[in-house]
C-alpha positions in Angstrom: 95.0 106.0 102.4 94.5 103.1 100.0 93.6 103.1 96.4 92.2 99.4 96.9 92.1 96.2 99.5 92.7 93.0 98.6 92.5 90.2 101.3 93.4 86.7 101.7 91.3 83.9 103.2 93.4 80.7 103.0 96.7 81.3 104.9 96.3 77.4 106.2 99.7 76.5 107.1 98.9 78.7 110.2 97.6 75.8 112.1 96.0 76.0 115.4 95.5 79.8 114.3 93.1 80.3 110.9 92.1 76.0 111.1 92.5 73.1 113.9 95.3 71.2 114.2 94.8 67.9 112.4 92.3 68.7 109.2 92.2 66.4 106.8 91.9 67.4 102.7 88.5 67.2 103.0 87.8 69.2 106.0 90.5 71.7 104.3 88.6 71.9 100.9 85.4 72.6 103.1 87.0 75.4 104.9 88.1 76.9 101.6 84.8 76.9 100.3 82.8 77.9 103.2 85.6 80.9 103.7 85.6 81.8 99.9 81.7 81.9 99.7 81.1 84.1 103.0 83.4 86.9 102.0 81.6 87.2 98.9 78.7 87.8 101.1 80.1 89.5 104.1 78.3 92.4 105.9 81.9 94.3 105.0 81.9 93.3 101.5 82.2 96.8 100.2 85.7 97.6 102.2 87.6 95.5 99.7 87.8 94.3 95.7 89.6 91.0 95.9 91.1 87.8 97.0 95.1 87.2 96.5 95.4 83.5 95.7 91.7 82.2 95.7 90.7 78.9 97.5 93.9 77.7 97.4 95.5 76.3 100.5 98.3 78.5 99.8 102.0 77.7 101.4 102.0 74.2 100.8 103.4 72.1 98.3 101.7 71.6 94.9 101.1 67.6 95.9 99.0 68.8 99.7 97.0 71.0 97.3 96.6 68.9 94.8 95.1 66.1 97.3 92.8 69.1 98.8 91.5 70.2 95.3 90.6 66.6 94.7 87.9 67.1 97.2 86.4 70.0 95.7 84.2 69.2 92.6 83.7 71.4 89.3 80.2 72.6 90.4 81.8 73.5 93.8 84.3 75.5 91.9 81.2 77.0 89.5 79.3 77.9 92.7 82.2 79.6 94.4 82.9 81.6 91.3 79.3 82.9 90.4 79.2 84.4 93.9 81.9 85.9 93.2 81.2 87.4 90.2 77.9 88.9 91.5 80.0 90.2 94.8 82.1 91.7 91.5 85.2 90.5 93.6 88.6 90.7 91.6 90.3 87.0 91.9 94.4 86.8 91.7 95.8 84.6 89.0 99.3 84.2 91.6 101.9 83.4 89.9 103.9 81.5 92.8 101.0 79.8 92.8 102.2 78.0 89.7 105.7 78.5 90.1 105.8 76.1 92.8 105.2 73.3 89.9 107.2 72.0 87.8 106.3 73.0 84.2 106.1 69.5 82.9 103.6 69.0 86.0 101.1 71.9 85.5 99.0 69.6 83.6 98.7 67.9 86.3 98.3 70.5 89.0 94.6 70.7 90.2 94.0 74.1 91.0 94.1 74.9 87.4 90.6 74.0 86.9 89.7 77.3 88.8 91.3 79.4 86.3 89.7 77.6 83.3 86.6 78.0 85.0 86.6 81.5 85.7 87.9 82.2 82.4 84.5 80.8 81.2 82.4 82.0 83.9 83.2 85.3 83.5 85.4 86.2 86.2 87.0 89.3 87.4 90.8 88.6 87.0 94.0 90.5 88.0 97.7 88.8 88.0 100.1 88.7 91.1 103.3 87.0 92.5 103.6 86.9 95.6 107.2 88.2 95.5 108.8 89.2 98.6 111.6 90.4 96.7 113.1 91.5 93.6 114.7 88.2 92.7 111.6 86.6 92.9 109.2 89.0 90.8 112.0 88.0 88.3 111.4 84.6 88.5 108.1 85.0 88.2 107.6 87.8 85.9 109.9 85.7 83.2 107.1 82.5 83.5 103.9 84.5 83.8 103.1 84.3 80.1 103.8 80.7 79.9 101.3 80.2 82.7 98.9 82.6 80.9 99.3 80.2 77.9 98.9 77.1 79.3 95.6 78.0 81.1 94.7 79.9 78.2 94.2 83.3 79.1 95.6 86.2 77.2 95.5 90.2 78.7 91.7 90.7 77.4 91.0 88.2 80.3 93.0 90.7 83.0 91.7 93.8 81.0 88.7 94.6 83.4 90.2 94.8 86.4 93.5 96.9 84.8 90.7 99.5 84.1 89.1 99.7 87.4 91.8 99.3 89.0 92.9 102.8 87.4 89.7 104.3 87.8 89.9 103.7 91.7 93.4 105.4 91.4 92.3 108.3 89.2 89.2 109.2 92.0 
């Protein structure tokens, strides 16, 4: 038995298996969205509480996603995140994510503006890494708070989903 589910729904670098061959970043940012907005409507909605690495093409390199973000505007990003929010689906703050970057780059690095948008939309946030190992929850454990920093969110912005997720554990 599980306590919770989380899913993903961007795993694009399988190609010819989760998208065609051949999309472009538009066609990609599309996908995203459509994909995004559908679970948080989905007939099954109830069998899980959130998304690991949100509408991010995740598994490429910061630049590929970078070029894909640039096709999904800030009202896009508002839309995605308000169905979320009424779906009251947790969304991952994945710290590979950012780790990816280089730090002098984050400023740089697109899919920020969907953490500074759920921050002021409201969001249901919870942290991850993505670590397949202990060396890299290491890594990523010792830059976490600098990435919390720069996209200025502090633990009062992780604190709701730390209690439910204890309250699912304590049932």
């Amino acid at each position: 038995m599980t306590d919770y589910i989380i899913i993903q729904h961007e795993h694009l670098h399988m190609k010819g298996f989760v998208i065609p061959d051949g999309y472009n970043h538009a066609e990609v940012a599309k996908f995203l969205l459509d994909s995004f907005e559908s679970l948080c409507v989905h007939p099954k909605r109830d069998l899980f509480v959130g998304l690991c690495h949100p509408l991010v093409p995740c598994c490429h390199p910061w630049e590929y996603k970078n070029e894909v973000y640039r096709h999904i505007t800030d009202a896009q990003i508002h839309d995605a995140l308000c169905a979320a929010k009424k779906a009251g689906i947790w969304l991952e703050l994945n710290v590979s994510e950012f780790a990816g970057v280089p730090e002098n780059e984050w400023h740089n690095y697109e899919y920020a503006r969907f953490f500074h948008a759920a921050k002021e939309n409201g969001n249901l946030l919870y942290r991850g890494s993505d670590a397949h190992g202990h060396a890299a929850y290491e890594n990523y454990l010792g830059i976490a708070d600098r990435i919390d920093a720069f996209l200025g969110l502090c633990d009062d912005d992780f604190a709701a989903v730390e209690q439910m997720a204890l309250a699912i554990k304590r049932k």
